[in-house]
Each structure stands twice: as C-alpha cells, then as structure tokens.
Backbone bond lengths (Angstrom), bond angles and torsions (degrees), N, CA, C in turn:
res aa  C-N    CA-C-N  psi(-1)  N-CA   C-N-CA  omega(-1)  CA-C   N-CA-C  phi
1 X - - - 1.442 - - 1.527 109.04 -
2 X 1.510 129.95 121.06 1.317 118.99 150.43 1.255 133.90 -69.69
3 X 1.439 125.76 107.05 1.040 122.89 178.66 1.575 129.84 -61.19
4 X 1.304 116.22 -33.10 1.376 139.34 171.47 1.946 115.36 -56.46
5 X 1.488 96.33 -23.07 1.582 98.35 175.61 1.352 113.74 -90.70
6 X 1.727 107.33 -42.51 1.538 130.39 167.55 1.649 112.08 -30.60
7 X 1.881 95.54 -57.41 1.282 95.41 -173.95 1.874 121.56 -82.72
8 X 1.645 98.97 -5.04 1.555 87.51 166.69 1.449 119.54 -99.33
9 X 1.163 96.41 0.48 1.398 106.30 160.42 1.530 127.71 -51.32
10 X 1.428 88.77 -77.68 1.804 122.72 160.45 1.457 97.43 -20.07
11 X 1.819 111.34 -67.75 1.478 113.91 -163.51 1.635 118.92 -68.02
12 X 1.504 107.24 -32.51 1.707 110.71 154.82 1.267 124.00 -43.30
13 X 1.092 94.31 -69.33 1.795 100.84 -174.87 1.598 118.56 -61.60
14 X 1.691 120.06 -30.89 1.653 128.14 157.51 1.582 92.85 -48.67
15 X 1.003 112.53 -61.27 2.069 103.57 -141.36 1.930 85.52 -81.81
16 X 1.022 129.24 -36.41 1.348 129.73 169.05 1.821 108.80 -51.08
17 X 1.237 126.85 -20.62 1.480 129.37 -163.67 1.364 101.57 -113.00
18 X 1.851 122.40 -13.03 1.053 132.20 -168.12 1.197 129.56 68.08
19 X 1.767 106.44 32.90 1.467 96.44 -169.96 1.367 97.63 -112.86
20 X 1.934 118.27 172.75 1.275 96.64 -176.42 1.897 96.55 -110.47
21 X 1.391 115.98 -163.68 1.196 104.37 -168.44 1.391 122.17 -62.94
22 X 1.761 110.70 -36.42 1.387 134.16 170.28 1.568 97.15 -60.14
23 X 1.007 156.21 -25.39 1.514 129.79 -167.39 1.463 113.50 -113.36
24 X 1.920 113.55 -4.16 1.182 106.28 151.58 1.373 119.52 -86.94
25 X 1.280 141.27 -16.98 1.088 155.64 139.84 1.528 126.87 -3.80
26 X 1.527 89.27 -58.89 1.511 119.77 169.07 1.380 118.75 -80.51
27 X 1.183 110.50 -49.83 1.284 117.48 175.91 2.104 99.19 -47.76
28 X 1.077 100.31 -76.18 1.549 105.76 177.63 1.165 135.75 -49.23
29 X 1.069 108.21 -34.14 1.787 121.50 150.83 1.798 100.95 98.46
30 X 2.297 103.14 49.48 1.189 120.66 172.85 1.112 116.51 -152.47
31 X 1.626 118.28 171.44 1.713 88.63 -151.39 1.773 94.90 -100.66
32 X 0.954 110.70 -176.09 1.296 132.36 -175.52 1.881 117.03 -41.20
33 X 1.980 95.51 -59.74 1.286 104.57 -172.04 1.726 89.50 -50.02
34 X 1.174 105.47 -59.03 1.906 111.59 -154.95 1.825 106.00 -40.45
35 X 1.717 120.58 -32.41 1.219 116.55 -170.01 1.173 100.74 -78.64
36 X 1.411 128.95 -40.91 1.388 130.09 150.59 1.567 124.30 3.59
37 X 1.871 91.34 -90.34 1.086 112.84 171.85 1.808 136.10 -23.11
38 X 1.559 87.96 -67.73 1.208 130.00 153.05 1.417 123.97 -23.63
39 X 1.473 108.47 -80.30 1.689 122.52 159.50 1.449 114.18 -52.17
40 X 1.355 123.02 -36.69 1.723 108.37 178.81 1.673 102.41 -99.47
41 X 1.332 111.75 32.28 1.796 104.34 168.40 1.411 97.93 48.26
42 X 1.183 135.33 50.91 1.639 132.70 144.93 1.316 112.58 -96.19
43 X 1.213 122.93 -52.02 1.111 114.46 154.77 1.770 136.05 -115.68
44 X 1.500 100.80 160.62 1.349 107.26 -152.94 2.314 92.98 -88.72
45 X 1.327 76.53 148.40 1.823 89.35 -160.08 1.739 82.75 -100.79
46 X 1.292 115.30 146.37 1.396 139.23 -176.32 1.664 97.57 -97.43
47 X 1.411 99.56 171.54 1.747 101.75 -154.78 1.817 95.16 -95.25
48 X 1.511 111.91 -5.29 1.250 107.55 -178.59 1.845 112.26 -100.34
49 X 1.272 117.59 -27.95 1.379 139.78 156.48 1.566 87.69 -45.86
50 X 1.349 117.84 -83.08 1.849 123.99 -156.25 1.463 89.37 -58.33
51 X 1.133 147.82 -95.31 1.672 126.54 -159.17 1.406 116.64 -40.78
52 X 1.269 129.15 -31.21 1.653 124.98 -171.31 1.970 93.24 -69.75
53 X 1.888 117.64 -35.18 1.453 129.34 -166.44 1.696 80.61 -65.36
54 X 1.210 127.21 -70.50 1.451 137.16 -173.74 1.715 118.88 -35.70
55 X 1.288 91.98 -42.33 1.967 92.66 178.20 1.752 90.41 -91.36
56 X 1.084 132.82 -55.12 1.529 106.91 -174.63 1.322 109.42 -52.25
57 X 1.331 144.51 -41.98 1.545 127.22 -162.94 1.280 113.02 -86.44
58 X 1.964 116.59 -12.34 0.977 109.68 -156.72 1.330 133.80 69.20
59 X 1.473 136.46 49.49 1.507 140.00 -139.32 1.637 96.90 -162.55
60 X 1.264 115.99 161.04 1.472 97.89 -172.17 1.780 77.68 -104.94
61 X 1.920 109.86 -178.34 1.085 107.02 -177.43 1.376 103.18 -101.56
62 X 1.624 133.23 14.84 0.954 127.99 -177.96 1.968 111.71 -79.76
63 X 1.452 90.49 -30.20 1.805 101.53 -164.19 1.983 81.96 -80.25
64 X 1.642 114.78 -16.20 1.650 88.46 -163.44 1.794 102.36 -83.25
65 X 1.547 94.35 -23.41 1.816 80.51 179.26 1.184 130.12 -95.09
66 X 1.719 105.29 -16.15 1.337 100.36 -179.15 1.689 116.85 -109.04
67 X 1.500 104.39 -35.87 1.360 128.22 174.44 1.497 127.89 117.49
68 X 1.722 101.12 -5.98 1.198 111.16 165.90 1.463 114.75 -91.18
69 X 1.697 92.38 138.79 1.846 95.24 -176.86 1.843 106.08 -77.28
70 X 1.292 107.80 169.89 1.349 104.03 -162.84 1.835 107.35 -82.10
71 X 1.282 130.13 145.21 1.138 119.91 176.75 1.833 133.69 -54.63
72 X 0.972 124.85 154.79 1.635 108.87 -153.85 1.665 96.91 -67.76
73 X 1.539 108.00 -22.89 1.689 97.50 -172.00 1.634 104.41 -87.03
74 X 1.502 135.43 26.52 0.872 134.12 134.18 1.417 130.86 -83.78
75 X 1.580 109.45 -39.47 1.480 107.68 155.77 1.328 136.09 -80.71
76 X 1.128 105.20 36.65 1.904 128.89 173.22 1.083 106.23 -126.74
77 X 1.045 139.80 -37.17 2.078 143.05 156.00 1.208 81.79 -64.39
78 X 1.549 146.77 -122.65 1.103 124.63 -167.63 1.827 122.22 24.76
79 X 1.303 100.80 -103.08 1.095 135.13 -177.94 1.871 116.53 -20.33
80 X 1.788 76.76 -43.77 2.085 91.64 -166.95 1.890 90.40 -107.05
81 X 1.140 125.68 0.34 1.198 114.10 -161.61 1.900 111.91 -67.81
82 X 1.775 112.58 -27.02 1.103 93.89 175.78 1.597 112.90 -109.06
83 X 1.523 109.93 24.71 1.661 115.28 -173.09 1.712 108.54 -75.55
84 X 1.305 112.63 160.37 1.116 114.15 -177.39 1.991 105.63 -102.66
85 X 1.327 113.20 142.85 1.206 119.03 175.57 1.897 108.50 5.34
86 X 1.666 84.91 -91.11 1.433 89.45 171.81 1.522 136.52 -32.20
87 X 1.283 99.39 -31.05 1.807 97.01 -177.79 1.581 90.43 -87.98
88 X 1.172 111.50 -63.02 1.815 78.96 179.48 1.525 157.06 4.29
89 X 1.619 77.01 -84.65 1.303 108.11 160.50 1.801 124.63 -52.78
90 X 1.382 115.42 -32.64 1.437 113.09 154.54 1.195 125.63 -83.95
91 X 1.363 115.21 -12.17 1.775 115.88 -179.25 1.896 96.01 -80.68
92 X 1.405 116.18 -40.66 1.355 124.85 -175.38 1.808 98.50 -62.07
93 X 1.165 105.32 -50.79 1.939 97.42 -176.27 1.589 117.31 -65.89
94 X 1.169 107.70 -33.40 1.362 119.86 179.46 1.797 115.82 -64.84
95 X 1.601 107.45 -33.89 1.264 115.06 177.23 1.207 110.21 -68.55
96 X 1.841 114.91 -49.78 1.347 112.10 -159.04 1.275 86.88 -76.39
97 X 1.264 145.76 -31.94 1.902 133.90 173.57 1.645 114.33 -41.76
98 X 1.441 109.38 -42.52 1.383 105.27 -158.98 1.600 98.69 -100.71
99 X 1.113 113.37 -20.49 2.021 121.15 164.13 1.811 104.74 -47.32
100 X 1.715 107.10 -65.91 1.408 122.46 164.81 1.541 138.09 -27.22
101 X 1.706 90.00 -52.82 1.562 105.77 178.04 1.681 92.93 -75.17
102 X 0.994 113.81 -74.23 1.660 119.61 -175.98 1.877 128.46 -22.45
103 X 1.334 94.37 -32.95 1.367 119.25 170.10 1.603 111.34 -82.46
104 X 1.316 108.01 -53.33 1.308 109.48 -176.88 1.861 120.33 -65.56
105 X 1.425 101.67 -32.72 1.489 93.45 -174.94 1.885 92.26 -105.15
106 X 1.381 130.23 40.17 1.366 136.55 134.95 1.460 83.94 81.81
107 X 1.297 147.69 28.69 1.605 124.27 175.83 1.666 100.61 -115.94
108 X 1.553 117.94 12.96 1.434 108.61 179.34 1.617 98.68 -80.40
109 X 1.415 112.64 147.91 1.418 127.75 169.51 1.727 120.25 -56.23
C-alpha cells in the first residue's frame, strides 16, 4: 500500500469537502498533527481512523486507497441496499423513465 498517495488522497478529498485539517481532525476524533501526518504519508493511517476519514468527507474508501471511484452499479446497491421491496421497485421505474427520456430527447451519453 502507498501511504503517501492514500494520504494525498485523504488531502484531495478534505480540501474538496472544504474542510480544513483541524476540522477533520475533529470530525474524526484525532488531532490535527496526526491528519497531517497522515496526508503527507508519514504516517500510516489504521483501517478504523480511514473509515471514520471516509464517513467525515463523505468519500467511499475505495477511491481513498486505490483512487478509483466506485462503479455506478455499486452506487445503486448502495443506494437500494436499505429500501424496502416497494421502494425498489419505484426507484427501478423511475430509472428506466429517466434512461427513456434521456435517450429520447438525444442528451444520453
């Protein structure tokens, strides 16, 4: 694992979330020097530190270790993972509606 990429990662996604080093710190419940640390790959961040970094920035932890963001059909399990039948089933009609429209008025990719 490089830690040194991890941590500019970390530091992308902070200054991307608008936070400064002190308020992820806080947010995470560590002090400042350590995010530091952390962000310049001096020191190596523990797997319980990196998910608490992951729910404060909001970031998945896949883009923090490797750098790839997660594929969209992971953030659709996500998405439906705590829905009930029913919502499903309307999140699924609603997609194939807006897939449809998207195609039809020529702005799908």
């Amino acid at each position: 694992m490089d830690y040194k990429e991890i941590g500019a990662r970390i530091r992308e996604a902070r200054r991307a979330a608008g936070m400064t080093q002190e308020q992820l710190a806080e947010a995470v419940d560590i002090t400042p020097v350590y995010v530091s640390r952390i962000e310049n790959g001096v020191k190596r961040v523990s797997l319980s530190v990196l998910l608490r970094i992951t729910k404060a920035l909001d970031t998945h932890i896949e883009y923090l270790l490797t750098g790839n963001a997660p594929c969209a059909a992971d953030n659709l399990a996500e998405l439906m993972n705590d829905c009930s039948e029913r919502e499903r089933q309307i999140i699924i009609k609603i997609a194939a509606a807006a897939k449809d429209a998207l195609r039809e008025s020529g702005t799908a990719a």
